[in-house]
N, C-alpha and C positions, 0 to 999 in steps of 0.2 A: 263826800269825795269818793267816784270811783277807783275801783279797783283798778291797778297800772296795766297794762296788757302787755306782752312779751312781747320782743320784736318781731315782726315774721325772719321766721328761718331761710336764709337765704339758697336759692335750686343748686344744688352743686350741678357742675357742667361734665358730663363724663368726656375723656381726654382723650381732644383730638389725635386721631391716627391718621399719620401721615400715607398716602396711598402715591407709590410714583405712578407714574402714566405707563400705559404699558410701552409704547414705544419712548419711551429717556433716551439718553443719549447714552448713561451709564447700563441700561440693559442691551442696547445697541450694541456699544465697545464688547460688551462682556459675551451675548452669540456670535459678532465676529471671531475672539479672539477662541474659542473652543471651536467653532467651522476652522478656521485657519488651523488651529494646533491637529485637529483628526484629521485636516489635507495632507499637514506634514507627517503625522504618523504614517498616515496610507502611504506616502510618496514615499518616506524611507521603507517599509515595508519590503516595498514595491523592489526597490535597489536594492534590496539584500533579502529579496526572495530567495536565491541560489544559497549564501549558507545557511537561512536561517530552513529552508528544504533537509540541509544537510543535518542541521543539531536534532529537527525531529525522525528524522529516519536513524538517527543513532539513537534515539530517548527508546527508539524502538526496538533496535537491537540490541538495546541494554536491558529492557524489560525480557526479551523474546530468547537472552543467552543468559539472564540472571538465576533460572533452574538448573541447568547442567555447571555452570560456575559453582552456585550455592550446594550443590550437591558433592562436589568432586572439593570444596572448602572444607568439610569435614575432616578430610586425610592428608591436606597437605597446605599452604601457604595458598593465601587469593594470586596470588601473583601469579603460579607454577598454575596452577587453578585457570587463571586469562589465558596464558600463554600454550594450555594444551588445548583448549575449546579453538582459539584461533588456530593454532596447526590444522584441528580438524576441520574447518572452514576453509585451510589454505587447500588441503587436499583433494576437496571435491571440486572445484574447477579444472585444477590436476587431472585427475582422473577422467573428468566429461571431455575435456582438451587430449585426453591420447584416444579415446574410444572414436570422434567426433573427426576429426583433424586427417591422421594420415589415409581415412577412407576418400574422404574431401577432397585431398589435394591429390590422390589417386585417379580418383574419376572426372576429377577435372580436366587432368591432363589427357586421360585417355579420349574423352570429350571432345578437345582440341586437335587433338591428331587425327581421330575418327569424323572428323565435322565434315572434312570433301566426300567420306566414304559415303555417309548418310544421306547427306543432299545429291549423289547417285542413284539410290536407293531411290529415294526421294521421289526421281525424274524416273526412273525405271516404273515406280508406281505407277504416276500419272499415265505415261503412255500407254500404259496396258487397260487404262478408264476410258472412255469414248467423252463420256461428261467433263472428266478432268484435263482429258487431252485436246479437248477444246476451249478451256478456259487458257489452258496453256500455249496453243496455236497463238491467243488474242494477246497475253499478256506477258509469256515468257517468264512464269513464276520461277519454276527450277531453274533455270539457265542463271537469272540472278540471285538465288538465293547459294547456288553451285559456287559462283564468284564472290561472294561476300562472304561465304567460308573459307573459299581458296585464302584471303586476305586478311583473315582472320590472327592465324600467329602473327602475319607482320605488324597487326595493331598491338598485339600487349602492349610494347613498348610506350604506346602512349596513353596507355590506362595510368603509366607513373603520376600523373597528377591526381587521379582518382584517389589511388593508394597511399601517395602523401596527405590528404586532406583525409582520408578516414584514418591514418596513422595521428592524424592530429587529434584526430577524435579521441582515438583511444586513449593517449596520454592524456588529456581532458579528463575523461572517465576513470582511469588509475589512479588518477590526483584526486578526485572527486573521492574513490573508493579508500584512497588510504585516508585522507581527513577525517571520512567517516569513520571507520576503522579506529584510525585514534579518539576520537572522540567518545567513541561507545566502548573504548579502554578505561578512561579516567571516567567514566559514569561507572563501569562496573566494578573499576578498582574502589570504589568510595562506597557503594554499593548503597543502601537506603540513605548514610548519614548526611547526607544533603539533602534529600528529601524533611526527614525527620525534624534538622534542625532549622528549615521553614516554618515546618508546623508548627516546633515549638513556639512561635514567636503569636500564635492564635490562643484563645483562653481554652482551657484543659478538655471541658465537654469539647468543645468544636474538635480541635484539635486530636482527637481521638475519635472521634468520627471520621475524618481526615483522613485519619492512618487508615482505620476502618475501610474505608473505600476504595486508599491506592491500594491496600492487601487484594482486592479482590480485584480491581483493576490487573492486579498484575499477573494473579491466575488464572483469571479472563485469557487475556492474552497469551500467556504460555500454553493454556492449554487448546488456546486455538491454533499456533502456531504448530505443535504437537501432532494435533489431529488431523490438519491438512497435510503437513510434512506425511505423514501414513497414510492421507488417502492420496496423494499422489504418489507414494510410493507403489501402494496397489494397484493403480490403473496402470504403474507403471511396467510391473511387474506382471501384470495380465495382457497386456500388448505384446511384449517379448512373447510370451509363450505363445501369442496368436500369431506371431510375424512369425516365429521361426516353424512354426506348423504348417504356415502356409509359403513357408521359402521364401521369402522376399529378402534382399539385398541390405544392409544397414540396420540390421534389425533392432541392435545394440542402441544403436545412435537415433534411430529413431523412438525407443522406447524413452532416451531421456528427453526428445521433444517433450512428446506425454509424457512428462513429468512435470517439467518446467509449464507446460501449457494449461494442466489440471490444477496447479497452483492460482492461478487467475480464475476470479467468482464467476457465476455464469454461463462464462461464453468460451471460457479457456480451453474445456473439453473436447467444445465443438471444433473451434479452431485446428484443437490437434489431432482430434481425428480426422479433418480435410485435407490436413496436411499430409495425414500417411497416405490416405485415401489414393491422392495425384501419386506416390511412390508407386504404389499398388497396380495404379493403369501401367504404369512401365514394365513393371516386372510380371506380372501373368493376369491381362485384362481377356474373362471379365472374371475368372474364376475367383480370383484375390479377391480384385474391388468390392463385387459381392459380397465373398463370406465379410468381409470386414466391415463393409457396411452395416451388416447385421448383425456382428458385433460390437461395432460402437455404438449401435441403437439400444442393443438391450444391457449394455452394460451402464451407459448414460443413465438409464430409468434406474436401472440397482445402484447404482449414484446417488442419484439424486432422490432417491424413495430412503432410502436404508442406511446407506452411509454417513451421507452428508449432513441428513436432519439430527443424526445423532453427535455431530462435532458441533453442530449448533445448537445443538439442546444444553448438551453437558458442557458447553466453553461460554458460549454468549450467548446466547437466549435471546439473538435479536429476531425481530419481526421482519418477515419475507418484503416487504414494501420497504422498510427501513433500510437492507442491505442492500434493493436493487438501487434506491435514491443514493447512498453513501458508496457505490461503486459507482456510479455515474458521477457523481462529485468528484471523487477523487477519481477518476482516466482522465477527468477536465482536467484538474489542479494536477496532478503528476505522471496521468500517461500510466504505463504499465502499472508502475511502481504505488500508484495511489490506490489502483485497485487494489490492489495485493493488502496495503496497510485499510483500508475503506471499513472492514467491515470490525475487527480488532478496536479500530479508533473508536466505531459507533457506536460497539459495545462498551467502551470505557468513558463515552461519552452518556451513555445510557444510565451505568452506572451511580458517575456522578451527581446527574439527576435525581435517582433515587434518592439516593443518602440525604443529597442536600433537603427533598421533599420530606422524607424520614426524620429528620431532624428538626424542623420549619414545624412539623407536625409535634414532634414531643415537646418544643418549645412552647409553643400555644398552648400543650393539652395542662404544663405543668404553669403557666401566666395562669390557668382558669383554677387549677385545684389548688393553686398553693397564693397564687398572688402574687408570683415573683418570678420570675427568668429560673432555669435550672443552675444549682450553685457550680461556679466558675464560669460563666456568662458573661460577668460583670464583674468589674475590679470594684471591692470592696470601700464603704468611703473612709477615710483618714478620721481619726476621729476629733474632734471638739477640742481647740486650746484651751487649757485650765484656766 
């Protein structure tokens, strides 16, 4: 009798995996409904682009006023602390508005009264040109530009709709300013503890990396803000003393153009020196226009050679491509005002980068030497019911 033979061992079957089709009906619904949800994002966005414009240009003025706050909090209450950094903010429009103003509305009027005298002048020119007083035989330039000043005052009257409609602006822009205003009150009044107790809600390493980054983010920014605020004070203050050496008219009010215009990356300079430039022909062409010319040339290069490289160096250490791209983004996205914030943001966006890279980087280096995520990474597991 032979030996029994074992059964054969039956193939186990490894367990089918169900694979959907790439187009289901249920992968179908589910890219609909995330296209649909990021339309609607965009589209609310889109509709409350104006305040949500508003809360970052105050996130910014709460970073950019949180060193003179924090410094003047040592000796007295945050509050008294808000309330005198804003006086000094209320003051300097103050002041730009008496230097700027009754010269304006001085010489406009004289302007107005003088406009028949001019366009005499004007005609008395031509006549005494053979060339011009020929063009003037055919066309009768002065004779109607004589009469179109003549009627000049009689139109103010109906500049009033002008003037209501930029009136409307302004109240626009006021409402706009004090929202901000407020806003970037109760950021500063609370001062990091919002910030902070986001963070806290991330595990302890991240979390402290975190801080780690807004810390620097935000002396990023201060001290860009710092350094441009003095180097347009300097051009600003180097103009004056070229305007009043060379007698031109508004010298004052023209100095805080160049102020305001040196504040803008780039092209602000330019701008503002073109602008005194045209004062210049008025008041003593070509003697002015020249030396001035050859002033904002070479002061431009000591700018931009010596100055400027050093507010970039020591505040944000952004790269020359990176700032022209991030001011041209933001003139698109906000006109003046994005340039101004453009380059601040890029740094603080630069920033970010790092850290997070920084950190992405010790993660891994400690997954390889240790085997595990750096401790606080990872919530710890519950342990084993008895």
């Amino acid at each position: 009798m032979g030996v029994p033979l074992d059964p054969p061992k039956r193939r186990e079957e490894p367990p089918t995996v169900r694979v959907e089709p790439a187009f289901s009906p249920r992968i179908i619904i589910r890219t609909l409904f995330i296209v649909v949800f990021f339309a609607l994002a965009l589209w609310l966005v889109f509709l409350l682009r104006k305040p949500i414009s508003w809360v970052l240009i105050a996130v910014f003025l709460a970073v950019a006023l949180s060193g003179p706050v924090n410094w003047l909090d040592q000796w007295m209450k945050r509050g008294f602390a808000i309330t005198i950094v804003y006086l000094a903010l209320l003051l300097i429009p103050i002041g730009i508005a008496s230097i700027i103003v009754p010269p304006l509305v001085t010489q406009g009027n004289n302007l107005i009264q003088n406009l028949p005298t001019y366009a005499q002048d004007a005609q008395e020119f031509v006549e005494g040109n053979s060339r011009l007083r020929s063009l003037e035989e055919d066309y009768n330039i002065t004779e109607k530009l004589q009469e179109e000043a003549e009627k000049l005052p009689a139109r103010i009257g109906d500049a009033a709709n002008v003037l209501g409609d930029i009136g409307l602006g302004v109240v626009n822009s006021l409402f706009a300013l004090f929202t901000i205003l407020v806003l970037t009150a109760f950021l500063l009044g609370s001062g990091r503890g919002w910030v902070e107790r986001a963070i806290e809600l991330q595990p302890p390493a991240r979390s402290a990396r975190m801080s780690k980054a807004l810390g620097h983010m935000g002396k990023a920014v201060g001290a860009y803000v710092g350094g441009v605020l003095a180097q347009a004070t300097v051009a600003a203050v180097s103009a004056y003393i070229v305007l009043i050496i060379l007698d031109v008219p508004f010298a004052a009010a023209l100095a805080i153009i160049i102020f305001f215009a040196d504040l803008v990356p780039l092209i602000g300079a330019t701008i503002g020196a073109v602008l005194v430039g045209v004062v210049t022909v008025f008041a003593d062409f070509p003697t002015a226009t020249i030396v001035w010319a050859i002033y904002s040339i070479i002061y431009q290069q000591v700018e931009n050679t010596l100055i400027q490289p050093q507010i970039q160096k020591r505040a944000v250490n952004v790269h020359p491509f990176i700032v022209l791209v991030a001011v041209l983004f933001g003139s698109t996205l906000l006109g003046v005002l994005g340039a101004l914030v453009a380059i601040p943001v890029a740094a603080s966006v630069q920033i970010a980068i790092r850290e997070w890279w920084d950190y992405r980087h010790e993660r891994h280096r400690a997954e390889l030497t240790a085997g595990a995520v750096p401790p606080g990474d990872i919530t710890p597991p519950k342990p084993a019911p008895a």
